[in-house]
PDB file with one MODEL, atoms N, CA, C and O in Angstrom:
MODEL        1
ATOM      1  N   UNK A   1       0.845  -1.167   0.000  1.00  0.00           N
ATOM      2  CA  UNK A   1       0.000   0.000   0.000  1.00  0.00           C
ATOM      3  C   UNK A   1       0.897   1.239   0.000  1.00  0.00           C
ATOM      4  O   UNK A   1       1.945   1.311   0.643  1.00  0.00           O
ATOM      5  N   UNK A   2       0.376   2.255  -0.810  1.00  0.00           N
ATOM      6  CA  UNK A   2       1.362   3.496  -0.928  1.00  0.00           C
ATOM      7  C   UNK A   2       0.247   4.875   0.092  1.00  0.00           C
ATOM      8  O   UNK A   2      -0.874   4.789   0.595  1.00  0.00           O
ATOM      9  N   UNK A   3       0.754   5.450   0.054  1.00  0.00           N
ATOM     10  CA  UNK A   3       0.737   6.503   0.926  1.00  0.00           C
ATOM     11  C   UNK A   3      -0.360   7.533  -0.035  1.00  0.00           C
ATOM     12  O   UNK A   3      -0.344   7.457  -1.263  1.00  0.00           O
ATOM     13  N   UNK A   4      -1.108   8.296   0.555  1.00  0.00           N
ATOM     14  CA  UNK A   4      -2.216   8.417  -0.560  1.00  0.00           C
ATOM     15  C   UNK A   4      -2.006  10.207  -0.001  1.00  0.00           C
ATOM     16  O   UNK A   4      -2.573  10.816   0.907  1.00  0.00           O
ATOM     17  N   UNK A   5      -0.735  10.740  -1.193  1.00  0.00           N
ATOM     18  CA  UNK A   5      -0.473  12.211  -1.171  1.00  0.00           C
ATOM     19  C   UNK A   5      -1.184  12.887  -2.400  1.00  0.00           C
ATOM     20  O   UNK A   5      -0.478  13.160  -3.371  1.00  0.00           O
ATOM     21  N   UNK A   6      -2.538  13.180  -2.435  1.00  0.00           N
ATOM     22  CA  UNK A   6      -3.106  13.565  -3.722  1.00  0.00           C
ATOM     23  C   UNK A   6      -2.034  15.192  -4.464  1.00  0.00           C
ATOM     24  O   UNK A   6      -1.665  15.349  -5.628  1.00  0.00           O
ATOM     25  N   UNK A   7      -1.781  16.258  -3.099  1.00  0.00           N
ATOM     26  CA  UNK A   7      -1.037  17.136  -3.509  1.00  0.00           C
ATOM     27  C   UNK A   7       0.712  16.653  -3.903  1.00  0.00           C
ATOM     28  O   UNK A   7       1.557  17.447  -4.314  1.00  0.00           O
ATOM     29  N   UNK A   8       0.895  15.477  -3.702  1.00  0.00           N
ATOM     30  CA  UNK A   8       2.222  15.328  -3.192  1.00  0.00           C
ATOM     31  C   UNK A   8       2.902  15.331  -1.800  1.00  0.00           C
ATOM     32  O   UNK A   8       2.337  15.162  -0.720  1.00  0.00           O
ATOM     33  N   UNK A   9       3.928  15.506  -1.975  1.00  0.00           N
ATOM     34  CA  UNK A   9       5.129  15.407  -0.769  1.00  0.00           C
ATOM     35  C   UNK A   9       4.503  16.393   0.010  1.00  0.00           C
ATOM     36  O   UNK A   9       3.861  16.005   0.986  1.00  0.00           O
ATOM     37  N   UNK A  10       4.572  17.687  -0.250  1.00  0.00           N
ATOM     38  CA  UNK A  10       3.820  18.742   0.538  1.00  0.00           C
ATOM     39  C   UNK A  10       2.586  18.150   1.164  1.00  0.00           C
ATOM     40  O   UNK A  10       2.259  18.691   2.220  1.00  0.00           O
ATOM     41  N   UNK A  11       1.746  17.051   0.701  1.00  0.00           N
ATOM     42  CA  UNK A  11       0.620  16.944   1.144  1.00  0.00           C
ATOM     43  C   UNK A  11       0.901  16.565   2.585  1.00  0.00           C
ATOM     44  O   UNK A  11       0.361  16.983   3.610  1.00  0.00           O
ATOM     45  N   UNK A  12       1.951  15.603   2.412  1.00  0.00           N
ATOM     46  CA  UNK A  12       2.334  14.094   3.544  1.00  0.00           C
ATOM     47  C   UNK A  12       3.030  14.915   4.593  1.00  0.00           C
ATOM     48  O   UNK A  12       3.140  14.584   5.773  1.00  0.00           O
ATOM     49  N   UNK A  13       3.440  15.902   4.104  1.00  0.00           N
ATOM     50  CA  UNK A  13       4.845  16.827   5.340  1.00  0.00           C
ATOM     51  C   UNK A  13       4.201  17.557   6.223  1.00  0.00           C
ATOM     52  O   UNK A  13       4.679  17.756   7.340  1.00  0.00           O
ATOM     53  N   UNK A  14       2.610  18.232   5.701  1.00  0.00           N
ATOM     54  CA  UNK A  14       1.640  18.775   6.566  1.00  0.00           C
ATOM     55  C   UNK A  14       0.816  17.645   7.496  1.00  0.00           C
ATOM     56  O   UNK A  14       0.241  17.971   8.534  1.00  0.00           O
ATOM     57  N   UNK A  15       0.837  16.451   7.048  1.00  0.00           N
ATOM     58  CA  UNK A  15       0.094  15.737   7.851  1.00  0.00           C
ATOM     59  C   UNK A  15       1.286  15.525   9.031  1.00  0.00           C
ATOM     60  O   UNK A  15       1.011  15.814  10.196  1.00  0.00           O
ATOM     61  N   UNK A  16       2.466  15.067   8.716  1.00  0.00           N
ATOM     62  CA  UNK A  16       3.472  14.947   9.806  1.00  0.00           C
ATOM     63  C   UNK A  16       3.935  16.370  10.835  1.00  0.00           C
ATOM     64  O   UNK A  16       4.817  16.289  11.690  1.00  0.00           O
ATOM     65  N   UNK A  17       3.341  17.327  10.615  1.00  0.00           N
ATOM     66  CA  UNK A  17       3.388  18.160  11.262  1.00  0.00           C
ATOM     67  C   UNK A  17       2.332  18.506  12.570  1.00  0.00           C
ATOM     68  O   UNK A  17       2.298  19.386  13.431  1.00  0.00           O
ATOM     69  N   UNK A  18       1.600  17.474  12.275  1.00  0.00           N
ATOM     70  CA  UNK A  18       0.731  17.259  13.704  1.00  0.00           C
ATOM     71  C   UNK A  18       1.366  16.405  14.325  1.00  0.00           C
ATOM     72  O   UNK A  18       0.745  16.094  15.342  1.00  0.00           O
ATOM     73  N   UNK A  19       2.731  15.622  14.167  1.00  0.00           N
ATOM     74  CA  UNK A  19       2.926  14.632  15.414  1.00  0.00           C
ATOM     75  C   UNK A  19       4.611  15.467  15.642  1.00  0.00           C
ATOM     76  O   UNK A  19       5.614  15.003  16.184  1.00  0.00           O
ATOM     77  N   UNK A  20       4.442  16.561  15.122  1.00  0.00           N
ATOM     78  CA  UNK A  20       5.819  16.997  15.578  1.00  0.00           C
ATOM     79  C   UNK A  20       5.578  17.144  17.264  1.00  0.00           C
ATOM     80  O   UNK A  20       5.947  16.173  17.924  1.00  0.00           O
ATOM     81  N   UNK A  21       5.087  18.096  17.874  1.00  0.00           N
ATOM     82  CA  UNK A  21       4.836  17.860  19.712  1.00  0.00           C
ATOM     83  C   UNK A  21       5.321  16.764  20.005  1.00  0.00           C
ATOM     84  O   UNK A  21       5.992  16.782  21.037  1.00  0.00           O
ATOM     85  N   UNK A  22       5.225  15.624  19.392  1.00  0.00           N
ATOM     86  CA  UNK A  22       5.670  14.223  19.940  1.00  0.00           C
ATOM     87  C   UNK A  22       6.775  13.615  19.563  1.00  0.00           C
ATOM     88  O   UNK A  22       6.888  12.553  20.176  1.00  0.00           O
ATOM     89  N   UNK A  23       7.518  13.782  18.936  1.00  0.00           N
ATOM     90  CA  UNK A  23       8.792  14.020  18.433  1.00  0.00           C
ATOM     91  C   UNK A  23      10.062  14.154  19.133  1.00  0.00           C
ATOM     92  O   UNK A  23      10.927  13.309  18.903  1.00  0.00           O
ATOM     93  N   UNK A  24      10.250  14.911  19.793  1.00  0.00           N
ATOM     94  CA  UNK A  24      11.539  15.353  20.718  1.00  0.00           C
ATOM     95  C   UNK A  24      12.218  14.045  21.431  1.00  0.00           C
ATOM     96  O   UNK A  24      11.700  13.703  22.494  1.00  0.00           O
ATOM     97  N   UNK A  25      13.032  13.485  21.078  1.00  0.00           N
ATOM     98  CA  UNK A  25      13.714  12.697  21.736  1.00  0.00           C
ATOM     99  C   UNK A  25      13.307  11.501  21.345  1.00  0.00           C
ATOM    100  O   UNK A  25      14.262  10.741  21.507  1.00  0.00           O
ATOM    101  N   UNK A  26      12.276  10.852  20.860  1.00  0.00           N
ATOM    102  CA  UNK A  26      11.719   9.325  19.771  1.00  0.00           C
ATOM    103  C   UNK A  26      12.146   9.090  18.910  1.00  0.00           C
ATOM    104  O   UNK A  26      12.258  10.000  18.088  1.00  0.00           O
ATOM    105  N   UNK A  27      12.595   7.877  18.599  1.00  0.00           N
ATOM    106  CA  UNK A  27      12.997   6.694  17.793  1.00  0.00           C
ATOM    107  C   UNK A  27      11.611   6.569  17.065  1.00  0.00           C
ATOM    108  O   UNK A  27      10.618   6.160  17.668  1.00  0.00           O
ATOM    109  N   UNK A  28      11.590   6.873  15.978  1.00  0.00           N
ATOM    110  CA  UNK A  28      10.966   7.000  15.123  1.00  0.00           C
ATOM    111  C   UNK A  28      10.897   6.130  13.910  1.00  0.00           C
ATOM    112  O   UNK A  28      11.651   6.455  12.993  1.00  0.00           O
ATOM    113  N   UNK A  29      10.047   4.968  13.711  1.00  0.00           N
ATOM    114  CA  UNK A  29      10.189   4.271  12.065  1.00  0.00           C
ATOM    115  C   UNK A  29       9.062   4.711  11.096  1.00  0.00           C
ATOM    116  O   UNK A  29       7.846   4.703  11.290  1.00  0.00           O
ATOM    117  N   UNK A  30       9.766   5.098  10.003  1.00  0.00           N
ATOM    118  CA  UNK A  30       8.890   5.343   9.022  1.00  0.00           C
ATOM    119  C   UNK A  30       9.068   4.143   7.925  1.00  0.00           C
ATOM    120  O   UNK A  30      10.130   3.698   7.489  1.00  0.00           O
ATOM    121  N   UNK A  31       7.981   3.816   7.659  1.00  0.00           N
ATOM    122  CA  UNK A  31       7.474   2.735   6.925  1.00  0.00           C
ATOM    123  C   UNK A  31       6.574   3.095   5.321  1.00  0.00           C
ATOM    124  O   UNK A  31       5.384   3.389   5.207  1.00  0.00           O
ATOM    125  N   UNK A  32       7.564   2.955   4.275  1.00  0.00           N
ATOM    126  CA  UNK A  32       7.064   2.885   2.845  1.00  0.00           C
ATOM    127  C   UNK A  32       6.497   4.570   2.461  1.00  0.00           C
ATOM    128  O   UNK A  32       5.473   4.674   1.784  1.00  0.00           O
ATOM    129  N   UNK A  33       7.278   5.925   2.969  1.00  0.00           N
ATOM    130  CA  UNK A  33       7.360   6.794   2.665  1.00  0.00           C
ATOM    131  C   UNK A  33       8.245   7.563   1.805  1.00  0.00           C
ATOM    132  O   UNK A  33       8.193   8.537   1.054  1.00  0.00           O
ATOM    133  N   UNK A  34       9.109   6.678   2.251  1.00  0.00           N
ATOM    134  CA  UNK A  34      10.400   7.261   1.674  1.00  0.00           C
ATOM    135  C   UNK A  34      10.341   7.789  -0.328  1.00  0.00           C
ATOM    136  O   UNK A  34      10.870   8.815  -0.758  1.00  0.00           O
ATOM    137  N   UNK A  35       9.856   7.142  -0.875  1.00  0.00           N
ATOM    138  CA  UNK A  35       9.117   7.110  -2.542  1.00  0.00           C
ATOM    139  C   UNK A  35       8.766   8.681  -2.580  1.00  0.00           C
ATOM    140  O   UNK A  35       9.332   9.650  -3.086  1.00  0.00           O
ATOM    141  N   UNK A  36       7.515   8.505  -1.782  1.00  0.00           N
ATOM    142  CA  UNK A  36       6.415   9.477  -2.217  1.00  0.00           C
ATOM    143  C   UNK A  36       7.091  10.772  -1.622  1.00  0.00           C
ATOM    144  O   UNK A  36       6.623  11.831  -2.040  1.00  0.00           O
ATOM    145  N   UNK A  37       8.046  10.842  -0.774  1.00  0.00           N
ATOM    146  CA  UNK A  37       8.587  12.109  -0.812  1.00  0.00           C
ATOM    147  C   UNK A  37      10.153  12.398  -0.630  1.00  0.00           C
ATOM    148  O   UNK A  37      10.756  13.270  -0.004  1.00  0.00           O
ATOM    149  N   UNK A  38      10.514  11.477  -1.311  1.00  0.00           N
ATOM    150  CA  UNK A  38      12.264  11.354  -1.900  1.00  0.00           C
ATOM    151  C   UNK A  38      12.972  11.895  -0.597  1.00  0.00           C
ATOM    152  O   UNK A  38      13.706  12.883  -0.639  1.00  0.00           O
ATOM    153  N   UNK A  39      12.696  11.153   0.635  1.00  0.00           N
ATOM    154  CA  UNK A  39      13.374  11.441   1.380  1.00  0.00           C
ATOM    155  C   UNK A  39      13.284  11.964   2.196  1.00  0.00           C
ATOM    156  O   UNK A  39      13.785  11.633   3.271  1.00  0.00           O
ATOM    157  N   UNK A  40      12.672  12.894   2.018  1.00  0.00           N
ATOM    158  CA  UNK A  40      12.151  14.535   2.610  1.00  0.00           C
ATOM    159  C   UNK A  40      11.372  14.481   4.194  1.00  0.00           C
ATOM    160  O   UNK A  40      11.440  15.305   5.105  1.00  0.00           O
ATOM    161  N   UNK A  41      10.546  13.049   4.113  1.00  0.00           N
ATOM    162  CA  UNK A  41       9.566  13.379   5.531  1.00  0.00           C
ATOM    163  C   UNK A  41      10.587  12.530   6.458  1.00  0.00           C
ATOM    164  O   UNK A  41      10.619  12.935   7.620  1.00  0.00           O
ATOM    165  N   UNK A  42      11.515  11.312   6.134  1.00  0.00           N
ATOM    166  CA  UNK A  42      13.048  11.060   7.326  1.00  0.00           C
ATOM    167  C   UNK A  42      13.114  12.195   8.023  1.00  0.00           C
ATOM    168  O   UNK A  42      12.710  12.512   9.142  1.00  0.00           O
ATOM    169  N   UNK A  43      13.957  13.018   6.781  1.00  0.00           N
ATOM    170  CA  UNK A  43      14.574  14.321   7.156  1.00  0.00           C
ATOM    171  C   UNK A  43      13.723  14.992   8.207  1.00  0.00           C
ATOM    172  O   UNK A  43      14.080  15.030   9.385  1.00  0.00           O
ATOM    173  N   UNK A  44      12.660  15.490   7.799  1.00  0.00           N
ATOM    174  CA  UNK A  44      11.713  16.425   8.707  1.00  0.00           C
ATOM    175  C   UNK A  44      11.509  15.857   9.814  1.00  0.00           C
ATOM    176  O   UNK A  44      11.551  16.611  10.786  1.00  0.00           O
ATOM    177  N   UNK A  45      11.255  14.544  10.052  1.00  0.00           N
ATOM    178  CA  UNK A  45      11.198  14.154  11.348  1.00  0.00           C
ATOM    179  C   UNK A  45      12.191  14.083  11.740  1.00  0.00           C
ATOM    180  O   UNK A  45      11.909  14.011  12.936  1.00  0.00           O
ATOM    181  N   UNK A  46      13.435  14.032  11.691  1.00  0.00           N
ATOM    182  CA  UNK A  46      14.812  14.496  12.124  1.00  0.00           C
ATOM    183  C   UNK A  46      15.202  15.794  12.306  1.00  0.00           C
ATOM    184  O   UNK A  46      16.059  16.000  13.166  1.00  0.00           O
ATOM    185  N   UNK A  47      14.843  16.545  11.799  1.00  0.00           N
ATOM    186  CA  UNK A  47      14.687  18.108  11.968  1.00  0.00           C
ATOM    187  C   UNK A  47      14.189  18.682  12.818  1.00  0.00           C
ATOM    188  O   UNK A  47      14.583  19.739  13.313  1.00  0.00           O
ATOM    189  N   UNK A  48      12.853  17.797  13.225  1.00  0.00           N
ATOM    190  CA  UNK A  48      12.714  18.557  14.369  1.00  0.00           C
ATOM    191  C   UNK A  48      12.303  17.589  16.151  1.00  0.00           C
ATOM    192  O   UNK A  48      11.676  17.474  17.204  1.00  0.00           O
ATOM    193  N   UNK A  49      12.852  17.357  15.633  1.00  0.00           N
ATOM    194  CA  UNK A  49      13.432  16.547  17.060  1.00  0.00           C
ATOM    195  C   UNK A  49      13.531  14.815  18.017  1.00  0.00           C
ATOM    196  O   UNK A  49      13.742  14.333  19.130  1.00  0.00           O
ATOM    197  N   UNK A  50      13.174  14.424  16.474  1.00  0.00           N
ATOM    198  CA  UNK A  50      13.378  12.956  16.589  1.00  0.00           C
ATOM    199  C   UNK A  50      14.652  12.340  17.049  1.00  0.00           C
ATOM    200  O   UNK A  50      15.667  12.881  16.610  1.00  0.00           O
ATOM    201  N   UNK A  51      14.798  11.406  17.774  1.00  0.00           N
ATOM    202  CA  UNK A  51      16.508  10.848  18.423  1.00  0.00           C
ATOM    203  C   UNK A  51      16.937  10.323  17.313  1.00  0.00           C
ATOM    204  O   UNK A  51      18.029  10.604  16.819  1.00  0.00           O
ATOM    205  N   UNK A  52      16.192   9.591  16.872  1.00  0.00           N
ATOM    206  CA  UNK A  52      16.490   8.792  15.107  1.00  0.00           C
ATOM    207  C   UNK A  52      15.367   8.436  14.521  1.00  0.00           C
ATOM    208  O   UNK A  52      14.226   8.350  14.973  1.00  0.00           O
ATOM    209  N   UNK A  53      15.662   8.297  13.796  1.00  0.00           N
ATOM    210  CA  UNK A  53      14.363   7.906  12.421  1.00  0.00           C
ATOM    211  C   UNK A  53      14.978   6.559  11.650  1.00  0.00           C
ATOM    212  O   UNK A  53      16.207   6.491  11.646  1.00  0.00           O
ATOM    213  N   UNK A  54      14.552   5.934  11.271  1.00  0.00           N
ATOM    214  CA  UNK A  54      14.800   4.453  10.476  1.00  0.00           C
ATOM    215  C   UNK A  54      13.671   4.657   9.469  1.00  0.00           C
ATOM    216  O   UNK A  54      12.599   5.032   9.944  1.00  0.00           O
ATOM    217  N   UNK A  55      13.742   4.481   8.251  1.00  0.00           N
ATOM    218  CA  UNK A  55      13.036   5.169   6.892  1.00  0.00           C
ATOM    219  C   UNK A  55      13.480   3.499   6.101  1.00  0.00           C
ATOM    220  O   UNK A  55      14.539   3.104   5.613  1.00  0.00           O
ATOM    221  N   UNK A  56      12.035   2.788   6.280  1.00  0.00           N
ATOM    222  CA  UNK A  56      12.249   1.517   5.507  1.00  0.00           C
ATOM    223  C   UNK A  56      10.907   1.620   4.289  1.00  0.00           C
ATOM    224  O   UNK A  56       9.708   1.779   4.519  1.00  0.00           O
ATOM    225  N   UNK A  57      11.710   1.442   2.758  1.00  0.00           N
ATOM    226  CA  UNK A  57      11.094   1.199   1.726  1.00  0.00           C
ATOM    227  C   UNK A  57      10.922  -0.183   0.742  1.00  0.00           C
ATOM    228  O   UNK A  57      12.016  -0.499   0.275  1.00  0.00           O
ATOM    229  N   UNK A  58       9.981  -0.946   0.380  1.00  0.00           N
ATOM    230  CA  UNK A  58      10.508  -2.275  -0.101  1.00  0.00           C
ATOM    231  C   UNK A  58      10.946  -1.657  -1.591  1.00  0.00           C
ATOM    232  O   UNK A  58      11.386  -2.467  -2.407  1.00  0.00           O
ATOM    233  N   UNK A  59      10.865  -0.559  -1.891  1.00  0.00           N
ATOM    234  CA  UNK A  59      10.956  -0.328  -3.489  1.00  0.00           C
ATOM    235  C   UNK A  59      12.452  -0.139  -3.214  1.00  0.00           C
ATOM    236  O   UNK A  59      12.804  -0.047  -2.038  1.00  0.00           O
ATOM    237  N   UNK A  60      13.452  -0.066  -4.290  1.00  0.00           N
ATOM    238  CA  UNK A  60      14.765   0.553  -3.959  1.00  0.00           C
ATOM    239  C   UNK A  60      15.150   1.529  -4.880  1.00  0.00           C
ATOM    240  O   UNK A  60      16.213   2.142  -4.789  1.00  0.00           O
ATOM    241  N   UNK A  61      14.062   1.749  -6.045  1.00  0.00           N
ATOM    242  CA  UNK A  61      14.297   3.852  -6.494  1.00  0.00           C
ATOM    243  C   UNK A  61      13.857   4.075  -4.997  1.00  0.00           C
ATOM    244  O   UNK A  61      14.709   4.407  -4.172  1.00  0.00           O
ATOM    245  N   UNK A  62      12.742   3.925  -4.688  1.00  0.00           N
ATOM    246  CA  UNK A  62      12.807   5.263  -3.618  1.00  0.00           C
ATOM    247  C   UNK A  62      13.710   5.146  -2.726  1.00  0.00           C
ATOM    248  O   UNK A  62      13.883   6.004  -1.860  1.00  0.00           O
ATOM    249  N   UNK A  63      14.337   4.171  -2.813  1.00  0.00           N
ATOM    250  CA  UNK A  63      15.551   4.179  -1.425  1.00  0.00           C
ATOM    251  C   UNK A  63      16.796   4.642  -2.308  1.00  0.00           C
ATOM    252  O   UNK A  63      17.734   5.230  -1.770  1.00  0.00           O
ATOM    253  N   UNK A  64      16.790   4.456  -3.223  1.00  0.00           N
ATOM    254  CA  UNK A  64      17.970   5.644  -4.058  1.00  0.00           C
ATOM    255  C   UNK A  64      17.397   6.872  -3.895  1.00  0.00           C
ATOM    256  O   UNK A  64      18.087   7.582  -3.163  1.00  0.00           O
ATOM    257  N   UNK A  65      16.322   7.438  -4.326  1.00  0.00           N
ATOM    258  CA  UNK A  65      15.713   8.851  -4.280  1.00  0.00           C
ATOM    259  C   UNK A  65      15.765   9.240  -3.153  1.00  0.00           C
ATOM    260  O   UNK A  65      15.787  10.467  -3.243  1.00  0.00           O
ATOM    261  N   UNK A  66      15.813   8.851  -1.740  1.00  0.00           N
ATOM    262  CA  UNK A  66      15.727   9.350  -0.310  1.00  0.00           C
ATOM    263  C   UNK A  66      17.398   9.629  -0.029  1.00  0.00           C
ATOM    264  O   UNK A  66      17.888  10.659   0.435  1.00  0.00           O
ATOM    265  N   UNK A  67      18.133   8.358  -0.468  1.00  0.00           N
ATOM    266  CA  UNK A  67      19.801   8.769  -0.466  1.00  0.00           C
ATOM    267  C   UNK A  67      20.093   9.991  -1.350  1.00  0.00           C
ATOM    268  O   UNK A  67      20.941  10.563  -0.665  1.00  0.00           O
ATOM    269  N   UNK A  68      19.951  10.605  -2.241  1.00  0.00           N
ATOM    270  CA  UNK A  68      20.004  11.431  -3.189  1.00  0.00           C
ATOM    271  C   UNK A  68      19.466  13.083  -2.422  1.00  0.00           C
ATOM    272  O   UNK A  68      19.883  14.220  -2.642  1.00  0.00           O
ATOM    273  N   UNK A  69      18.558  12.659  -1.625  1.00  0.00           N
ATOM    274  CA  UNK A  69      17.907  13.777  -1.134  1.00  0.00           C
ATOM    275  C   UNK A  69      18.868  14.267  -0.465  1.00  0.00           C
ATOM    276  O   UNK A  69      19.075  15.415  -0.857  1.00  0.00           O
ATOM    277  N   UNK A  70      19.746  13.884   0.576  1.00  0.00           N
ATOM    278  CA  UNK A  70      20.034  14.746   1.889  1.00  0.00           C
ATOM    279  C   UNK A  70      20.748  13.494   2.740  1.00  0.00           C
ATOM    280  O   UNK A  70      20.818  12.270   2.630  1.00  0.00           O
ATOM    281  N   UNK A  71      21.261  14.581   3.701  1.00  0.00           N
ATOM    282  CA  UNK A  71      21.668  12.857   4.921  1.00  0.00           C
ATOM    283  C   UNK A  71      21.834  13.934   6.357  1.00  0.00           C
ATOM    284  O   UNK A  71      22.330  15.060   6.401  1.00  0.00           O
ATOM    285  N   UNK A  72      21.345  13.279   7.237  1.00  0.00           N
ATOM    286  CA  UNK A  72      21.388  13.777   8.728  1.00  0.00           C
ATOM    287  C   UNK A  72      21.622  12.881   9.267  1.00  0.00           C
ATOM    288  O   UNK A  72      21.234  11.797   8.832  1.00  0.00           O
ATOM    289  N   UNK A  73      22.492  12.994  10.657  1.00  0.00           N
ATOM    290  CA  UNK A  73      23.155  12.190  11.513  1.00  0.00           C
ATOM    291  C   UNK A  73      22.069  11.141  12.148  1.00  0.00           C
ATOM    292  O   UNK A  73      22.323  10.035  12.625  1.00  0.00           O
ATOM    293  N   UNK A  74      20.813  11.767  12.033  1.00  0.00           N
ATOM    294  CA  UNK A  74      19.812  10.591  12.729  1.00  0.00           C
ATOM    295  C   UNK A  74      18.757   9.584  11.833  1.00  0.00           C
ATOM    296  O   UNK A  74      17.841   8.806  12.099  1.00  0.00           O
ATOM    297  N   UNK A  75      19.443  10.074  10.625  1.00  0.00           N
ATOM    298  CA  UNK A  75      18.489   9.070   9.345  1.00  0.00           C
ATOM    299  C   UNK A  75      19.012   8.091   9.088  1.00  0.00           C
ATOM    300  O   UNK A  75      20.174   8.255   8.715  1.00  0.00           O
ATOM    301  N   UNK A  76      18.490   6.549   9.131  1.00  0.00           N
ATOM    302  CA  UNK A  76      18.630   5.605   8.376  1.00  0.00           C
ATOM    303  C   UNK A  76      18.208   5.169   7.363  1.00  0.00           C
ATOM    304  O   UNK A  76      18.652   4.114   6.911  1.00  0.00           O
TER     305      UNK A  76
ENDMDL
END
């Protein structure tokens, strides 16, 4: 099942912005996002205050497209 961003990446980054409050200091897995926004929502939940993030995709473009994006000390 894919992630249902009708606007796109922007769509998915506003929805993750309601669990930022909860964020600060969590180990965080994101599961089959990584595609639909090349990387980008790892990052953001690392940005703002996740301990780490683990970003697992079964596709492997999008796990090239998420490497391509960016790299922060707390993304896997």
């Amino acid at each position: 099942m894919s992630f249902y961003a009708r606007d796109g990446a922007g769509d998915l980054l506003a929805r993750y912005s309601f669990i930022e409050p909860l964020l600060e200091g969590k180990r965080v897995l994101e599961v089959g996002a990584a595609r639909a926004t090349e990387g980008g929502s790892a990052l953001f939940l690392a940005e703002r205050g996740a301990a780490a993030v683990l970003s697992i995709e079964p596709d492997e473009q999008g796990v090239e497209a998420a490497l391509r994006a960016g790299h922060h000390p707390f993304v896997q």
